[in-house]
C-alpha positions in Angstrom: 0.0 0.0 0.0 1.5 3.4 -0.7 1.4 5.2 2.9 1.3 8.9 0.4 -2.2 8.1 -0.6 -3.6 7.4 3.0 -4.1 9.9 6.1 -2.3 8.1 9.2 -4.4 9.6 12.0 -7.4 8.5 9.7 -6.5 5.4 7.5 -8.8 7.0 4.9 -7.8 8.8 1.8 -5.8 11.7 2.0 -7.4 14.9 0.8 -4.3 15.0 -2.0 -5.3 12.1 -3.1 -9.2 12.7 -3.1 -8.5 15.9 -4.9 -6.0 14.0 -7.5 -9.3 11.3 -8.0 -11.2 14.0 -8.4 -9.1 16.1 -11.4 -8.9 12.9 -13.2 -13.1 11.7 -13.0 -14.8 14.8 -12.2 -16.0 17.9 -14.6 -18.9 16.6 -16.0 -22.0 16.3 -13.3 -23.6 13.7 -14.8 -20.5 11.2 -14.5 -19.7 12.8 -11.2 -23.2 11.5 -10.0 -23.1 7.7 -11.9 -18.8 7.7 -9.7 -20.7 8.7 -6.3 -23.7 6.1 -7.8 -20.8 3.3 -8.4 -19.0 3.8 -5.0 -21.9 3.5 -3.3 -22.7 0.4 -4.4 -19.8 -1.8 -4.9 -17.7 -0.2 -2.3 -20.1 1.3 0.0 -18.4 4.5 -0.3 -20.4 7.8 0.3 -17.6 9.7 -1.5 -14.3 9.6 -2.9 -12.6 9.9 0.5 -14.1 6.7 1.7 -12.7 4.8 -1.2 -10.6 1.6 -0.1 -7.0 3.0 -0.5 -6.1 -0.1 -3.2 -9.0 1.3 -4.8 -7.8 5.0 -5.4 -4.5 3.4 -6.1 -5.5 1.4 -9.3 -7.7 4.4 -10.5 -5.1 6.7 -10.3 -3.1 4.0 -12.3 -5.9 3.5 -14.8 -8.5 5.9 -14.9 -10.5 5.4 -18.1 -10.8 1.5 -16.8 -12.4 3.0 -13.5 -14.8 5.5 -15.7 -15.5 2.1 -18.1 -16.6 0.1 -15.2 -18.6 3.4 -13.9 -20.4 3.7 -17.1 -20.9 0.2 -17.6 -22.7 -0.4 -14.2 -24.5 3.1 -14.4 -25.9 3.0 -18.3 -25.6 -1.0 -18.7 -27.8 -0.4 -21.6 -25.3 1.7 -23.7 -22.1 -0.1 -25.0 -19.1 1.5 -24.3 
């Protein structure tokens, strides 16, 4: 686990690291909603600083797979 992405008095997210998720899925509302949607229910996250840290770490590695999988769960009915 890479200590830099996690909060030590908190063992959540560090807001860096919240704020880097955020630059790379955020700007559009609608996709901002379907990520908050898709944390919710596979990780039982209210928000991006409740992400699991090996979480944030692969979406940081590999965004557009993340957004995929959001899309995918959120609009199953459109291919992407």
């Amino acid at each position: 686990m890479d200590a830099s992405l996690t909060n030590p008095a908190t063992g959540r997210l560090s807001v860096q690291t919240v704020e880097r998720l955020h630059r790379l899925l955020g700007g559009d509302p609608h996709v901002e909603g379907m990520v908050l949607q898709f944390i919710a229910d596979k990780y039982g996250a209210k928000n991006l600083l409740y992400l699991p840290p090996n979480v944030a770490k692969e979406v940081l590695k590999r965004p557009a797979d993340f957004l995929r999988a959001v899309k995918e769960h959120c609009e199953p009915e459109l291919k992407f």
